[in-house]
C-alpha positions as CSV (number, residue, x, y, z in Angstrom):
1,X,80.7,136.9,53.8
2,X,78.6,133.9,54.1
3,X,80.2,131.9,51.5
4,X,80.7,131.8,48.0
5,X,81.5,129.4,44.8
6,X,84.1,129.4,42.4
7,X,84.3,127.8,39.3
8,X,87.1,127.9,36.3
9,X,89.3,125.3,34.5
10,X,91.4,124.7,37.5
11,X,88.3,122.9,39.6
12,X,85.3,124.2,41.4
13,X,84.8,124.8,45.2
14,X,82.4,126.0,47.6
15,X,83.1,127.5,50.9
16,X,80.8,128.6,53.8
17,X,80.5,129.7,57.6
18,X,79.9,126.9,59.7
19,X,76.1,128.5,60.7
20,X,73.0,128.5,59.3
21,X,73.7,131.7,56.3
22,X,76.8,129.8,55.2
23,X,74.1,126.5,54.8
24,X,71.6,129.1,52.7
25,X,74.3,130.5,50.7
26,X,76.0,127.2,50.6
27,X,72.3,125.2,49.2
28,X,71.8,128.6,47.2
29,X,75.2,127.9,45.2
30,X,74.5,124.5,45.0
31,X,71.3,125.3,42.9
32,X,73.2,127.4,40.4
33,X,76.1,124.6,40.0
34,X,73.4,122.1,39.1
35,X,71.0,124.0,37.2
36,X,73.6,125.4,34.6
37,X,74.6,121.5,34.6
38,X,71.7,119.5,33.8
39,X,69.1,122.4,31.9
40,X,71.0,123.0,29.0
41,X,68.9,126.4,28.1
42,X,69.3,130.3,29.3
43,X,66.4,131.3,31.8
44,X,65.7,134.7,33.1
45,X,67.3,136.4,35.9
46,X,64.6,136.2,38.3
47,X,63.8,132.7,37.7
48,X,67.8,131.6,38.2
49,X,67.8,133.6,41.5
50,X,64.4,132.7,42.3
51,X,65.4,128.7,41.7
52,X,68.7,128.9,44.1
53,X,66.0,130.9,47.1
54,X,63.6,128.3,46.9
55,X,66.2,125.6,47.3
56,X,68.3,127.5,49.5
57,X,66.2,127.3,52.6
58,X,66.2,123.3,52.7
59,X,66.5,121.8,56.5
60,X,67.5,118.2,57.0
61,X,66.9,116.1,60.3
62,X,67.2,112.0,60.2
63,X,63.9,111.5,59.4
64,X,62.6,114.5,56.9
65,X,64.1,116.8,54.0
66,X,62.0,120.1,54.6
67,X,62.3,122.5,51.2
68,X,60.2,125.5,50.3
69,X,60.6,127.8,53.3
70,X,60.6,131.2,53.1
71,X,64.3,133.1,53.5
72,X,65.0,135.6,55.8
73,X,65.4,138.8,53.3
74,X,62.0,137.7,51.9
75,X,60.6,140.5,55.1
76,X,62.3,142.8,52.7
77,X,59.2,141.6,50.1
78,X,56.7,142.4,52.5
79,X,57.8,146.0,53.5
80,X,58.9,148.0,50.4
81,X,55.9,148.8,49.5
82,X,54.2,147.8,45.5
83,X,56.8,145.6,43.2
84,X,57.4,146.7,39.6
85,X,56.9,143.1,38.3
86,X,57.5,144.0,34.7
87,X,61.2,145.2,35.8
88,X,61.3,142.3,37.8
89,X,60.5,139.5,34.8
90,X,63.0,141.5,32.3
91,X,66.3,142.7,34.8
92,X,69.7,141.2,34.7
93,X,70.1,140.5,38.5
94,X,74.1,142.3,37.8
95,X,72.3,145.0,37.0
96,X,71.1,145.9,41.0
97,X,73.1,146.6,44.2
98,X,72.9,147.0,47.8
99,X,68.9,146.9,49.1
100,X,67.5,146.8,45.0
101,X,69.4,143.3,44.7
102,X,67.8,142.1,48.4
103,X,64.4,143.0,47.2
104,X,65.1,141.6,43.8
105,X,65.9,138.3,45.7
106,X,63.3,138.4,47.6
107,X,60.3,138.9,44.7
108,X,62.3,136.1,42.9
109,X,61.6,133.5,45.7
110,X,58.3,135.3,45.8
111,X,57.1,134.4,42.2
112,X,59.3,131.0,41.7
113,X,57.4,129.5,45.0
114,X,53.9,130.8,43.5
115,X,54.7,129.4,40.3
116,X,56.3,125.8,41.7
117,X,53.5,125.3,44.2
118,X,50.0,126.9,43.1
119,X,47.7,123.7,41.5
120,X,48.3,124.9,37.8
121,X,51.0,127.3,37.3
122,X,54.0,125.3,37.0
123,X,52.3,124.2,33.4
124,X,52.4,127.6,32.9
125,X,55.9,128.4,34.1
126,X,57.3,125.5,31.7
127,X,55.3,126.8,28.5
128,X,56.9,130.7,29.6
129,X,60.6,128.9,30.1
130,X,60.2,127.3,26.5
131,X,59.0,129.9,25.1
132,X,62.5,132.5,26.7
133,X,64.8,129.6,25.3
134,X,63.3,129.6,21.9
135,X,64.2,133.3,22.1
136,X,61.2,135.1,22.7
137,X,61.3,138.6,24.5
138,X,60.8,137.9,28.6
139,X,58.2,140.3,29.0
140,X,56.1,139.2,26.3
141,X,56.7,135.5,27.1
142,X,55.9,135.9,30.4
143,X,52.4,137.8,29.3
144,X,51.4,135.0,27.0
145,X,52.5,131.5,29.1
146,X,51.9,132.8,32.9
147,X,50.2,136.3,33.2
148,X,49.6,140.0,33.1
149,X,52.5,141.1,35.3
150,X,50.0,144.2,36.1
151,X,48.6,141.6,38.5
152,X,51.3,140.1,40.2
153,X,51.1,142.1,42.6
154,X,47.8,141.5,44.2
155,X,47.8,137.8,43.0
156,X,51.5,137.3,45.1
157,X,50.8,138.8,48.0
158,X,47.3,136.9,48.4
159,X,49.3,133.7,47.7
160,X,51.7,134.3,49.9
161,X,48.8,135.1,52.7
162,X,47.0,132.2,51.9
163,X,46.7,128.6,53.1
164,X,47.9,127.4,49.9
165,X,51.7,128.9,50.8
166,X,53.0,125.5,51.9
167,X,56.8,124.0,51.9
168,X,57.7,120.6,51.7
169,X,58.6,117.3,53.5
170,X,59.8,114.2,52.2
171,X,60.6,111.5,53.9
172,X,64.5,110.3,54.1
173,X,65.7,106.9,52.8
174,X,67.4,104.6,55.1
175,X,71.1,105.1,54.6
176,X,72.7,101.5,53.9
177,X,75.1,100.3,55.8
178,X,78.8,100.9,54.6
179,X,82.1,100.2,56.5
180,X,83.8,103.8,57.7
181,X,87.4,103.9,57.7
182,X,89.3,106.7,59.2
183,X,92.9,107.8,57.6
184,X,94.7,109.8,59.6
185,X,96.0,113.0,57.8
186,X,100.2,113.8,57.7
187,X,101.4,115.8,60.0
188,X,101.3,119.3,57.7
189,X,97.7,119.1,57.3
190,X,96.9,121.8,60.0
191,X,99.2,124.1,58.6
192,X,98.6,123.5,55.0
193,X,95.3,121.8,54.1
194,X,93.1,125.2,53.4
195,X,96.1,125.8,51.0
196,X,95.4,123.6,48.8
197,X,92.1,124.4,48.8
198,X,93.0,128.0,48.2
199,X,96.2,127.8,45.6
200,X,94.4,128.6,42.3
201,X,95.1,131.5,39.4
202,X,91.6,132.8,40.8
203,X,91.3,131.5,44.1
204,X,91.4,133.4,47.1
205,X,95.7,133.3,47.6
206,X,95.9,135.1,43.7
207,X,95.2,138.0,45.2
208,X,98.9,138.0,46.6
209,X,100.7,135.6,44.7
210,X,104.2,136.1,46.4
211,X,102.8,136.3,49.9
212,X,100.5,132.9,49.4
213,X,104.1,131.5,47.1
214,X,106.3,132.2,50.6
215,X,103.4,131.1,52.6
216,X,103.6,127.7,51.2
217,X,107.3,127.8,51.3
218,X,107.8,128.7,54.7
219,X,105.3,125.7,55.4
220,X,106.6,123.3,53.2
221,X,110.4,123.6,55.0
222,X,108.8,122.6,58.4
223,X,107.7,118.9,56.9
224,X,110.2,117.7,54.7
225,X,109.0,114.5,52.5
226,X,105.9,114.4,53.6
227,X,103.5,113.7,50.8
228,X,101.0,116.7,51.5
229,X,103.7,119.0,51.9
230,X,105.4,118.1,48.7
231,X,102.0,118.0,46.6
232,X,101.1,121.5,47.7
233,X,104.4,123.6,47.4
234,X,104.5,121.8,43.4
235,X,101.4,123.6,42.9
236,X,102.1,126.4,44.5
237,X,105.1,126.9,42.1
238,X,103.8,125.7,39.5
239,X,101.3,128.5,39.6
240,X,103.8,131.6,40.9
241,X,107.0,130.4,41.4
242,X,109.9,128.2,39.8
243,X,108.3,125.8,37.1
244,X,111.3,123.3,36.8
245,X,111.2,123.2,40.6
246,X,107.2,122.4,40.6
247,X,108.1,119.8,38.0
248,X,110.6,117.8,40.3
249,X,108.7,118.2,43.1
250,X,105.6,116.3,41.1
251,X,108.2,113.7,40.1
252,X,109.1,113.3,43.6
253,X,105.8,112.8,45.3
254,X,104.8,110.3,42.3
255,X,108.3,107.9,43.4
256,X,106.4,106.9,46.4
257,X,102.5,107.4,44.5
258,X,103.0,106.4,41.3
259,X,99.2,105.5,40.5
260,X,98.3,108.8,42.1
261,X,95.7,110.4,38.9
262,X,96.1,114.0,41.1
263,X,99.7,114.1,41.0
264,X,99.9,112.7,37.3
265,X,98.1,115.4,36.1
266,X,100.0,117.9,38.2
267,X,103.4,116.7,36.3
268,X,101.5,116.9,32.9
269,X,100.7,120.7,33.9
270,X,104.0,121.2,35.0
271,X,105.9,119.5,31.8
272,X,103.7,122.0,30.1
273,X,104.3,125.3,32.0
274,X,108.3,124.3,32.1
275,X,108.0,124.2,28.2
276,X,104.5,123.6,26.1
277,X,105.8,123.0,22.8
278,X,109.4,120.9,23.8
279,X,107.4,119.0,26.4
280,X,104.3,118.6,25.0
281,X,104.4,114.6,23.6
282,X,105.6,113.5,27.0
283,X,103.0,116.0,28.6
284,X,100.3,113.9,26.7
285,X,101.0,110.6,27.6
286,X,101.6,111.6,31.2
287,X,97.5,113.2,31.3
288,X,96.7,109.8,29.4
289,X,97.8,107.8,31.8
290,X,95.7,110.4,35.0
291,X,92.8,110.1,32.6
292,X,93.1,106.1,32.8
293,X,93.7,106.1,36.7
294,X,90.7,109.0,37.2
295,X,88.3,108.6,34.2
296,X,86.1,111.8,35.9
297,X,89.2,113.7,35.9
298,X,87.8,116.8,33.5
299,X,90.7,118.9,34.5
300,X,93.1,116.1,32.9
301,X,91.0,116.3,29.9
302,X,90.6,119.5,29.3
303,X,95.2,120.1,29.7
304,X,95.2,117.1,27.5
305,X,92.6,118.5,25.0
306,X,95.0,121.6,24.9
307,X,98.0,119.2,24.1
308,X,96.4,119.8,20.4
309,X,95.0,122.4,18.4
310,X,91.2,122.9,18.2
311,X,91.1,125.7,16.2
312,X,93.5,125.4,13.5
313,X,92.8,121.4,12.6
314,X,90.6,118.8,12.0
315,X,89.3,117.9,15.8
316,X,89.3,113.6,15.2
317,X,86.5,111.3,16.5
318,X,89.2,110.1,19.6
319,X,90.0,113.7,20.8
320,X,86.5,115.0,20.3
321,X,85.0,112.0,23.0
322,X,87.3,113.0,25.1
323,X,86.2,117.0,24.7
324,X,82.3,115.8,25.0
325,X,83.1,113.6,28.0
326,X,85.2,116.7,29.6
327,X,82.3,119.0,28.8
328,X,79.5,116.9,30.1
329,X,81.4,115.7,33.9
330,X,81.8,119.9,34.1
331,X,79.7,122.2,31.5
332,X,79.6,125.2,34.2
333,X,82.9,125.8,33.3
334,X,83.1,128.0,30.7
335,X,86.5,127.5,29.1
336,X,84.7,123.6,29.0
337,X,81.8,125.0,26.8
338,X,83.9,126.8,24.9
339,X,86.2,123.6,24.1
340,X,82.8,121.8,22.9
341,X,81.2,124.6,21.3
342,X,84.6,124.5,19.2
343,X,84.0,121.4,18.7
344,X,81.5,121.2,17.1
345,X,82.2,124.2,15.0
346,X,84.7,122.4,13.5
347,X,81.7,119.5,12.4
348,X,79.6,122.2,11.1
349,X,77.1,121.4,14.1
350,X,77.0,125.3,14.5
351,X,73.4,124.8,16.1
352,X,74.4,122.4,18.9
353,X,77.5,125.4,20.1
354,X,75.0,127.7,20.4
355,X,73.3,125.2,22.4
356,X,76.1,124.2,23.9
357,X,77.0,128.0,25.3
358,X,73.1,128.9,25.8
359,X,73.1,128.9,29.8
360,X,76.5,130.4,30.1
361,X,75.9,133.1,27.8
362,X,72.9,134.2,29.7
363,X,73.7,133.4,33.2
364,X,72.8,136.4,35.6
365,X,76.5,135.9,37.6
366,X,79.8,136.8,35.8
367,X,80.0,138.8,32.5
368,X,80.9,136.4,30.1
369,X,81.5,139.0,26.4
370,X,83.5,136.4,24.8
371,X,81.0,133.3,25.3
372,X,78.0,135.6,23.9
373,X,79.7,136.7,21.2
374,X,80.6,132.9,20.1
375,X,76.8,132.0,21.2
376,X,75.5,134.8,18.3
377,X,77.8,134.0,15.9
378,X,76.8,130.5,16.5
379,X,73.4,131.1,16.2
380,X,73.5,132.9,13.0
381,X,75.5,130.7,11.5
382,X,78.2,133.4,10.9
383,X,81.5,131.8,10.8
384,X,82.9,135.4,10.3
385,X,81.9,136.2,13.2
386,X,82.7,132.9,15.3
387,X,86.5,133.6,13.4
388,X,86.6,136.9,15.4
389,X,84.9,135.6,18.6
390,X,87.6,133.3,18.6
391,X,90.4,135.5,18.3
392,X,89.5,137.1,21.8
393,X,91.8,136.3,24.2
394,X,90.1,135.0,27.4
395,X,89.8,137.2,30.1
């Protein structure tokens, strides 16, 4: 493994190998995160892998940004012999495996660089992107806006022979001057900083809870009182062990940090998991008051947000900010969309959820049933439909 990117309602992270493939798969990530952020549309398959290639190869020194390079498995483009470019413009990338996804990849990066750098295709690829989110089958979208995908081939591989095949340099701006301070870390960061990192329902320690919950233990009793220590066995039972005990352990670490937004928020998710409905006032005010300290905080928002109900009752003008602010700081995360898209259901704005859930609902990584199904329903304006999207449980 390179590296990889996780995403859900507990926070995103990225992680990667200290080398040049961890960097591709790192930049390639990186592409996704921010496309799904900022587009607000579905695209194809190919042109969502092909976006993350084209990015992924991007070198830095202290003078230049270089972008548009070719990747390594693009050899795999040049050796398989004559693409089926139709197949190519209409697959869901989850649909291919082993050497079919490496060549998929590769004719991805292929066609997005053709598209992004020949003198008057990128019109083109606009007019074809428009024309996918308005809903209009890939294959015939891609015949009308770009070209006959009968003549990709030839037309591809002459690009890619040619001297118009180019990448990129831009030049870097000066980075200002700023004053550097250096904090030393406590004493149990060796032993416990990639847990923190790692303690999530879905990170990499879930797939042994009671191993990871001992783990942190076992650490934990080797630095007694220190902060990091304290911070990271709370969360680690708050997620798989003793919730009361998580709770005091927040309330412990926030004596000596009491403006600490992190650690507020940590004893608002605790006061819920010890007891949602008893606890759930005090649980509010406590992720009011992380939300004032850390105004980005989306995580606070979205525990706070779940202090009420969305479903059942009106959603007022106060909560609903809050929901749009939490949605817009973090809309790759789906249980985020889904919050909005709610949202707005409640207002009637049944266009704007489907809107709203567009690039999740198609997104070529992760099945996501539950998010289409709300998308349709959306769409058509069928609130019978939204009712029973709803009542899915989340996976």
């Amino acid at each position: 493994i390179a590296g990889y990117y996780m995403v859900g309602q507990h926070g995103m992270a990225a992680f990667a190998r200290a080398d040049g493939s961890g960097q591709q798969t790192l930049l390639h990530e990186y592409a996704h995160h921010h496309m799904f952020a900022t587009t607000g549309r579905r695209h194809p398959a190919w042109y969502v892998e092909g976006f993350a290639e084209f990015f992924s190869t991007a070198t830095f020194d202290a003078q230049h940004v270089y972008f548009g390079q070719a990747p390594p498995r693009v050899g795999r483009l040049l050796v398989q012999g004559k693409a089926d470019w139709s197949r190519l413009i209409t697959t869901n990338s989850l649909d291919l495996r082993g050497v079919d996804a490496a060549i998929f990849y590769a004719r991805a990066w292929a066609l997005t660089h053709y598209l992004f750098r020949k003198d008057g295709m990128r019109e083109r690829l606009q007019a074809y992107l428009t024309a996918i989110a308005a809903g209009q089958p890939g294959g015939d979208a891609f015949a009308a806006h770009v070209a006959d995908p009968a003549t990709l081939e030839r037309t591809v591989r002459a690009y890619l022979g040619s001297k118009e095949f180019s990448f990129s340099r831009m030049d870097r701006q000066p980075v200002p001057a700023s004053a550097i301070r250096v904090r030393p870390l406590s004493p149990a960061a060796d032993a416990m900083l990639m847990m923190v990192v790692s303690l999530s329902p879905r990170g990499p320690a879930a797939d042994d809870p009671a191993a990871a919950l001992a783990s942190v233990r076992a650490a934990a009793a080797r630095f007694p009182g220190d902060a990091l220590a304290t911070r990271t066995l709370a969360l680690a039972e708050l997620h798989w062990g003793d919730k009361a005990a998580a709770l005091a352990l927040a309330e412990q670490a926030l004596a000596a940090a009491p403006d600490d937004a992190e650690l507020l928020r940590l004893k608002g998710q605790a006061l819920l998991a010890a007891d949602r409905q008893a606890n759930r006032g005090a649980a509010r005010r406590v992720l009011a008051e992380a939300i004032k300290r850390d105004p980005a905080d989306w995580r606070a928002m979205r525990l706070y947000v779940h202090t009420h109900d969305l479903v059942g009752s009106l959603v007022p003008d106060s909560l609903f900010n809050i929901i749009e602010t939490m949605w817009s700081l973090a809309p790759q995360v789906d249980a985020n969309a889904i919050d909005m898209a709610v949202a707005l259901i409640r207002r009637d704005r049944l266009s704007d959820a489907a809107q709203v859930l567009e690039p999740l609902a198609y997104a070529p990584h992760g099945t996501r049933p539950r998010i289409r199904a709300l998308h349709a329903a959306a769409l058509a304006g069928d609130r019978a439909a939204i009712a029973r999207a709803l009542a899915v449980p989340p996976p």
